[in-house]
C-alpha positions as CSV (number, residue, x, y, z in Angstrom):
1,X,0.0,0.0,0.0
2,X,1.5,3.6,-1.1
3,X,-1.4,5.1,0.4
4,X,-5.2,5.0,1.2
5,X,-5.7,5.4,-2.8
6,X,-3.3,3.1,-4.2
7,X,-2.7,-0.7,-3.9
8,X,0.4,-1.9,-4.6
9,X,2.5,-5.3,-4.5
10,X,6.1,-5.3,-4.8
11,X,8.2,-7.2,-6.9
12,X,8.3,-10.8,-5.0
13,X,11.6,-12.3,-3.5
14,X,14.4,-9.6,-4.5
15,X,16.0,-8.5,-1.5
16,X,16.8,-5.3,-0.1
17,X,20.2,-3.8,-2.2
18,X,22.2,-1.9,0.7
19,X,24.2,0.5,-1.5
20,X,20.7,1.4,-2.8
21,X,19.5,2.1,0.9
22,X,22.1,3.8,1.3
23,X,22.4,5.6,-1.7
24,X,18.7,6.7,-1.2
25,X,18.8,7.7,2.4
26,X,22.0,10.0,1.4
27,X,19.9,11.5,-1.2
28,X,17.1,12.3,1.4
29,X,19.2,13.5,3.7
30,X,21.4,15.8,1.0
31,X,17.9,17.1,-0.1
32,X,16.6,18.1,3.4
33,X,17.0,21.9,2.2
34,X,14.9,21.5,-1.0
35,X,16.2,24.6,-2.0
36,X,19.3,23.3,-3.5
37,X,17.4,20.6,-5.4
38,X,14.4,23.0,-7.3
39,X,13.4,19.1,-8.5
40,X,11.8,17.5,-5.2
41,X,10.9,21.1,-4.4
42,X,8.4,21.2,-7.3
43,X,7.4,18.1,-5.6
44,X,6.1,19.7,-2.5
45,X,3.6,22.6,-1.3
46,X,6.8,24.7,-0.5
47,X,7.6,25.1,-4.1
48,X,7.2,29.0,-5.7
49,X,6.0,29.6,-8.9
50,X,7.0,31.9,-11.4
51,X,3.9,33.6,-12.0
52,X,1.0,35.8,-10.8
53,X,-2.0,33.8,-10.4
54,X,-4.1,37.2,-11.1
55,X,-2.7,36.3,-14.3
56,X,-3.4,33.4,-14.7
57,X,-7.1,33.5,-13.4
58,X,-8.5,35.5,-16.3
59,X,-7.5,32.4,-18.8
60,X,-10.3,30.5,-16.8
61,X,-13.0,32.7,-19.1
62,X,-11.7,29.9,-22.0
63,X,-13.2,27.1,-22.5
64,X,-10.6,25.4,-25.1
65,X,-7.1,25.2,-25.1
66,X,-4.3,24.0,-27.6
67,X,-0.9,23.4,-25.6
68,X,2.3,23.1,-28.0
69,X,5.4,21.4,-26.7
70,X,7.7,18.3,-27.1
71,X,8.3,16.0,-24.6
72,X,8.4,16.5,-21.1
73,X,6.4,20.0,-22.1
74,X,3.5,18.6,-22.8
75,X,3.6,14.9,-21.7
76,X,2.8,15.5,-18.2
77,X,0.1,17.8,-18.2
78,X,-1.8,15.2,-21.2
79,X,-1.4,12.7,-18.6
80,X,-3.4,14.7,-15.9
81,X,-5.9,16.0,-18.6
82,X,-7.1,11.9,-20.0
83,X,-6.1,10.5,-16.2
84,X,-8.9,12.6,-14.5
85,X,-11.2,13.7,-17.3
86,X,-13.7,13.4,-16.1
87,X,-13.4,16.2,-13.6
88,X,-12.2,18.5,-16.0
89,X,-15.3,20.6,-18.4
90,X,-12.6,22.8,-20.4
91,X,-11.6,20.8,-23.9
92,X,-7.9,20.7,-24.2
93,X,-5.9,19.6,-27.6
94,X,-1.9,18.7,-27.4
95,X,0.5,19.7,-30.4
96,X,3.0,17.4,-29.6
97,X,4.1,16.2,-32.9
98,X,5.1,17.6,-36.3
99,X,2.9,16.6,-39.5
100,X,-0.2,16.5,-36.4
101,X,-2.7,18.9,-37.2
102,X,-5.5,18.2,-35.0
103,X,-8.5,20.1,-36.0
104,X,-11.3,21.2,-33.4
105,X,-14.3,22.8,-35.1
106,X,-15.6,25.5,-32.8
107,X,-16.9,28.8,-32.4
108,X,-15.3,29.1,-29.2
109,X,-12.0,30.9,-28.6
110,X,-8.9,29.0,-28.1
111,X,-5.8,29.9,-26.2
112,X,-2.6,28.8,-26.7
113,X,0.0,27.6,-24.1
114,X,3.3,27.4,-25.9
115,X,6.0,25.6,-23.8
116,X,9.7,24.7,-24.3
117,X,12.3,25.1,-21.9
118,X,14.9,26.2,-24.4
119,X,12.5,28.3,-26.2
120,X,14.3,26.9,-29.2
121,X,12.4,23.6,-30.0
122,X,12.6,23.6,-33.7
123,X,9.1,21.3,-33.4
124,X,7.5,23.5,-31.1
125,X,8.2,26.9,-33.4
126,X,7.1,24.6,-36.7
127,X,3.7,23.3,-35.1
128,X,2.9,26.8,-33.7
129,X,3.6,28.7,-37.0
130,X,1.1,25.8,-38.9
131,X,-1.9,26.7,-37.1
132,X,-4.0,29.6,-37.0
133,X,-3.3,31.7,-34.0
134,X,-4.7,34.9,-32.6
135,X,-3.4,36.5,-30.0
136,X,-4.2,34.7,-26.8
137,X,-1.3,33.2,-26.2
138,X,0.8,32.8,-23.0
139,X,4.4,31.0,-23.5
140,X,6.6,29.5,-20.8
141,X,10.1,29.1,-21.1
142,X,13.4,30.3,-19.9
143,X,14.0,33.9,-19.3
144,X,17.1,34.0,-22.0
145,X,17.2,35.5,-25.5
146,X,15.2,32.8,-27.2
147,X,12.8,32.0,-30.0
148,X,9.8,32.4,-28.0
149,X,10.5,35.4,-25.8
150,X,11.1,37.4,-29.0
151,X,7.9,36.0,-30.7
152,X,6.2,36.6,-27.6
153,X,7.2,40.5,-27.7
154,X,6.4,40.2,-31.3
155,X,2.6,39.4,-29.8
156,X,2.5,41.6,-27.0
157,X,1.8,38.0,-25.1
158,X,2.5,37.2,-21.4
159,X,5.7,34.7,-20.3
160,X,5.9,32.7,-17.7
161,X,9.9,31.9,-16.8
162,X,10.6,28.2,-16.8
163,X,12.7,26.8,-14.1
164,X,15.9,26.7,-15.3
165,X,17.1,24.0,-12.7
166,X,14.0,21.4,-13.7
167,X,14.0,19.4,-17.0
168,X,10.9,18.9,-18.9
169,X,10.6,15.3,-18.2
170,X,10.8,16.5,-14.3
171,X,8.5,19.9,-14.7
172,X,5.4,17.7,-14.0
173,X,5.0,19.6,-11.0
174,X,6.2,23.0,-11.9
175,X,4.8,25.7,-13.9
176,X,4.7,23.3,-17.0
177,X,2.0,20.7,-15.5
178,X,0.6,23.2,-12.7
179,X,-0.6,25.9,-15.0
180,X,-2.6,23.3,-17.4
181,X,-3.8,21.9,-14.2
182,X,-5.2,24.8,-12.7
183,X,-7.2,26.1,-15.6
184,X,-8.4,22.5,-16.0
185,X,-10.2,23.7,-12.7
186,X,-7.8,21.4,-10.3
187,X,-6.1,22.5,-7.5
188,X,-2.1,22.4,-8.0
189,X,-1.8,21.6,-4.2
190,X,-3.1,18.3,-4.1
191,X,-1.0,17.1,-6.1
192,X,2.2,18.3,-3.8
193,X,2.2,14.7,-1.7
194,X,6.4,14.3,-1.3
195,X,7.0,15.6,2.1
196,X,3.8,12.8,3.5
197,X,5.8,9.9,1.0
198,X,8.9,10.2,2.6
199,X,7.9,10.8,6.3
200,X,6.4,6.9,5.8
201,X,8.8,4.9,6.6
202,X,6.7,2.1,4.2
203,X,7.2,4.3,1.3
204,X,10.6,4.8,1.7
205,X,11.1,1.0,1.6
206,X,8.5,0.4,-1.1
207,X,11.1,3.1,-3.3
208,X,13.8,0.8,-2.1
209,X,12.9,-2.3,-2.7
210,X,11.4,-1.3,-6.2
211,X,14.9,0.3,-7.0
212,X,17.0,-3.1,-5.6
213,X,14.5,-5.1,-7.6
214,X,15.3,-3.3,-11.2
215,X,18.7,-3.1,-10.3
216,X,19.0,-7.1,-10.5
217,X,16.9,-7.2,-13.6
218,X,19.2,-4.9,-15.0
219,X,21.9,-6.3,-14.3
220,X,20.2,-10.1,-15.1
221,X,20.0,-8.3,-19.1
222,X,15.9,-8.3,-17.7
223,X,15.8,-4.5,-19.8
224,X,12.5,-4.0,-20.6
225,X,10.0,-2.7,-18.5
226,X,6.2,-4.0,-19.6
227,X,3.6,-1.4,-18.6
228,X,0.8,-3.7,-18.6
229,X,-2.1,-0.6,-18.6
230,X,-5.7,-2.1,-17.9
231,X,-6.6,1.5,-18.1
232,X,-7.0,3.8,-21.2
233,X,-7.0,7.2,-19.6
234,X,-3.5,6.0,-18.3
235,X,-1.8,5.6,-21.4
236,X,-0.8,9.3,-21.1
237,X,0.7,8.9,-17.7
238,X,3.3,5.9,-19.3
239,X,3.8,8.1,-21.9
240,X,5.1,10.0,-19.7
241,X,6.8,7.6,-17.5
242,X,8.2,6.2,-20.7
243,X,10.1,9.4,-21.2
244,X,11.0,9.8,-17.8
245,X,13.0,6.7,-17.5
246,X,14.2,6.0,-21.1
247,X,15.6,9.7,-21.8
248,X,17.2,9.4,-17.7
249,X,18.8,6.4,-17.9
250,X,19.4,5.3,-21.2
251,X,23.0,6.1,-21.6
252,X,26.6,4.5,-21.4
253,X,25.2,1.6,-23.0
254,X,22.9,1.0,-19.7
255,X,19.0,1.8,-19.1
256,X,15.6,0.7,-18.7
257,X,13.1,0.6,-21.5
258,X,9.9,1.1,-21.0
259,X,7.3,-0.3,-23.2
260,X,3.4,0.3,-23.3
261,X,1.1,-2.4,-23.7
262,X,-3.0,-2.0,-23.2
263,X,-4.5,-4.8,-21.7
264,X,-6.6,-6.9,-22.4
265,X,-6.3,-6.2,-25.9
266,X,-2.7,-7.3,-25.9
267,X,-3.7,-10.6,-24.9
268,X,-4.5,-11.2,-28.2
269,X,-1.2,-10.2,-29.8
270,X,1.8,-9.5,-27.6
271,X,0.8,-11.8,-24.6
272,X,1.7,-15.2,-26.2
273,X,5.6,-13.3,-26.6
274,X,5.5,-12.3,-22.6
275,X,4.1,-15.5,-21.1
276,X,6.2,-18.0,-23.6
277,X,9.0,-15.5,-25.7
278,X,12.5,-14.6,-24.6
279,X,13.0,-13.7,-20.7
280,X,13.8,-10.6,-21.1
281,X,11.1,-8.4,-19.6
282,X,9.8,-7.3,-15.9
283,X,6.3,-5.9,-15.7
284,X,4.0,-3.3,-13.9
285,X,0.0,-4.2,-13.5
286,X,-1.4,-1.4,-13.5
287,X,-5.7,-1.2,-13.1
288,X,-7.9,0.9,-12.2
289,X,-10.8,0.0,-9.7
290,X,-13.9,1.7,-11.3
291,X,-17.9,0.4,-11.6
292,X,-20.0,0.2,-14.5
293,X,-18.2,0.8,-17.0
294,X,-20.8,-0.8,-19.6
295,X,-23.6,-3.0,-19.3
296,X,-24.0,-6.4,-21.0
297,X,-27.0,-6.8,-22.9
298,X,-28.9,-9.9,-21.4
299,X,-31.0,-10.1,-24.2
300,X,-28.1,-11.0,-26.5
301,X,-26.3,-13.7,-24.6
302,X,-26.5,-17.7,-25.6
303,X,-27.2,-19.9,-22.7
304,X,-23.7,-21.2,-23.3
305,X,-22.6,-17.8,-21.7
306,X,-25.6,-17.0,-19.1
307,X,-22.5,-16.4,-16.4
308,X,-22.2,-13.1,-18.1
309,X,-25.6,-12.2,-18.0
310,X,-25.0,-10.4,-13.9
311,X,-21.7,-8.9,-15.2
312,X,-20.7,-5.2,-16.4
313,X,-17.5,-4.8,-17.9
314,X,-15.8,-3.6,-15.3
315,X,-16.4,-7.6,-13.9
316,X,-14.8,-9.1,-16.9
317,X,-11.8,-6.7,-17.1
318,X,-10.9,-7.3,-13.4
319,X,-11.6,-11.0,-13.6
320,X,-8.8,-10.9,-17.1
321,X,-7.0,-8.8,-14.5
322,X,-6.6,-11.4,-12.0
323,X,-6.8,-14.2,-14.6
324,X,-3.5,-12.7,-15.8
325,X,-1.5,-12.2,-12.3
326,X,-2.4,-15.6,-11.8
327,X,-0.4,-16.9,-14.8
328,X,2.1,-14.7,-14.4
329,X,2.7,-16.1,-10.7
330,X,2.7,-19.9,-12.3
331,X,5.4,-18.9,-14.7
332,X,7.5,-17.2,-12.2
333,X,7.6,-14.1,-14.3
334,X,8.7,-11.0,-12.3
335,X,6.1,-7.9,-11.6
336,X,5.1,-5.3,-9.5
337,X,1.0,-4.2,-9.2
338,X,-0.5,-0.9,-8.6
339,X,-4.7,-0.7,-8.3
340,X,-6.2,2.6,-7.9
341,X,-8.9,2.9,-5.9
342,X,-9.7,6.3,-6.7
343,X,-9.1,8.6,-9.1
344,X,-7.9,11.8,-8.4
345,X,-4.7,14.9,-7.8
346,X,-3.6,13.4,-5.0
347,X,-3.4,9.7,-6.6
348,X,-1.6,11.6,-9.7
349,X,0.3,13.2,-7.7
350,X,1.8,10.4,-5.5
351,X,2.2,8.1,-9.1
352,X,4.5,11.3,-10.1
353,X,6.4,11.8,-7.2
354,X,6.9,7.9,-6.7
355,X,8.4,7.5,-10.6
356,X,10.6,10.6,-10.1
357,X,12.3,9.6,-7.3
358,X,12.9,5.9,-8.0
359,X,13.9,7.2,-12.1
360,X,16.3,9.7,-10.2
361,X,17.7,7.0,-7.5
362,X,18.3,4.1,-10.3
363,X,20.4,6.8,-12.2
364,X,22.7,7.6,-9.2
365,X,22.8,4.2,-8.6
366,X,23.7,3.3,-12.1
367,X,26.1,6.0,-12.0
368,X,24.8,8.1,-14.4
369,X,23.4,11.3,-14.8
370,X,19.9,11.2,-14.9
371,X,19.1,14.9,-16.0
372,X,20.5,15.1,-19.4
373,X,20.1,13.6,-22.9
374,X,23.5,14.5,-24.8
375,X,23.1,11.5,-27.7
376,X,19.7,13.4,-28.5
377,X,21.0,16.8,-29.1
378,X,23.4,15.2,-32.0
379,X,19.8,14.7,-33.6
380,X,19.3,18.8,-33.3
381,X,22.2,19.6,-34.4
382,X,22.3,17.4,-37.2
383,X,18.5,18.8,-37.9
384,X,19.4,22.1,-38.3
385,X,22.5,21.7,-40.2
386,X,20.9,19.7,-43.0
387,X,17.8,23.1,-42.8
388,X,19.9,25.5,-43.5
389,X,22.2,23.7,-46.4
């Protein structure tokens, strides 16, 4: 158990690794003044962000948004937006890759949220400058001579500073997730759950044991990590978590790589590979405890199927769900299990805080440096060179 909202189940029979413990409670105690790690502060209540929520409040009069960003800009605050939909009334659209156009008829005004930390994404500035765009527009990135601050003085639009010392795949948290968030109409805070993880001591050895467990299936050649997702408004959240861990730690010809697969659908495709293919793999359940999802139509069932007649599909999801464990278990195939019990910003929140800090404790432990991507930025280079020729 993480928390009242989340079930989860280790990884069975890895033991405790005690350079990760020790590792880990080094990094606590080196991060006691959050200050000099602006990371785990956006993680917490304490955290101060670069803009005036007067500001901010008027955008609520919107209704739809587009957001524009790569990566880490965009990735977290899509994952809030399909995890808790339905909570949220405003209709938001994410520009997140070139040649992706996505068209929303309305007569309703749209604001745009242009994000990049650099201010220089050559993606970002394409996308932006292939739609239509009026003038509401507020940009967030750093406070340097960049692309965007210039275009946004060109349009007389607001900036919010981005943190310099917080990556995109970390700014969940920050102005880059909490701005979306809050004119989705949630509330920023609840979300902020790091100081209550790690004054339990149970969490603490949860991150542990989860870090000691990937460490030996690392270093077993066990390098890819199976998100089995029994929840579609999730798939965000991996696609976030995919970024997190495979831009952090794969370098020096080590890493994780995470991989997405939606269950139960996969059962009929990829399954027969995990359950029978090479041993390569550790897995993550993930599911989502939620009724009535969709009713079965008694009148349409055959006597050879009157069990389902009593069922929703909620029933027959959770009973694949455990169906699936079960095998798993019998084949002595390594995973870890989260149910959610209720969907919300302080479940989010606690899923977020939880991946950062084992993503960042795997890389220290790996003895690498979890907060760049230097192989990537040959790509840019190589990009613009070939532009301008």
């Amino acid at each position: 158990m993480l928390s009242i909202n989340i079930n989860f189940k280790n990884f069975l029979k890895i033991k405790k690794n005690a350079q990760v413990k020790k590792v880990f409670e080094s990094f606590i105690k080196d991060s006691e003044n959050l200050n000099n790690n602006q990371i785990l502060l956006s993680l917490t209540k304490k955290y101060k962000y670069s803009f005036d929520i007067k500001k901010i409040k008027n955008l609520k009069k919107f209704e739809v948004f587009r957001i524009f960003g790569m990566g880490g800009s965009t990735l977290g605050s899509e994952a809030i937006y399909n995890f808790l939909k339905k909570k949220i009334r405003k209709k938001f659209l994410f520009i997140d890759n070139i040649n992706n156009k996505k068209i929303y008829n309305s007569k309703k005004k749209i604001f745009n949220l242009i994000i990049s930390k650099s201010g220089n994404t050559l993606e970002t500035i394409s996308n932006f400058n292939s739609h239509k765009i009026n003038k509401d527009c507020l940009f967030i990135t750093e406070r340097k001579q960049n692309y965007l601050n210039l275009l946004a003085k060109k349009l007389k639009s607001e900036v919010v500073e981005h943190n310099n010392f917080i990556g995109g795949r970390y700014s969940v948290l920050s102005e880059t997730g909490m701005i979306p968030a809050y004119l989705m109409g949630l509330k920023p805070d609840k979300f902020k759950k790091f100081e209550n993880l790690i004054s339990s001591k149970k969490f603490m050895s949860c991150i542990v044991e989860n870090v000691s467990s990937i460490l030996f299936f690392h270093n077993q050649k066990k390098n890819n990590s199976i998100i089995l997702n029994y929840d579609e408004q999730a798939n965000s959240l991996f696609k976030w978590y995919q970024q997190l861990v495979a831009e952090s730690l794969g370098k020096s010809s080590k890493g994780i790589l995470p991989i997405i697969s939606n269950l139960p659908k996969d059962n009929h495709s990829v399954m027969q590979h995990y359950l029978d293919g090479v041993k390569n793999n550790f897995y993550t359940f993930f599911y989502v405890k939620e009724k009535n999802i969709g009713k079965i139509d008694k009148k349409l069932i055959l006597n050879s199927h009157k069990f389902l007649k009593d069922k929703d599909l909620s029933e027959i999801m959770y009973a694949q769900f455990l169906a699936t464990k079960k095998i798993f278990l019998k084949k002595k195939l390594p995973f870890r299990c989260f149910v959610i019990k209720e969907r919300n910003e302080e479940t989010l929140g606690e899923l977020f805080t939880f991946f950062i800090l084992e993503t960042i404790l795997l890389g220290k432990v790996l003895k690498i440096n979890p907060y760049n991507q230097p192989a990537v930025e040959q790509i840019k280079r190589e990009t613009y060179k070939i532009l301008k020729t």
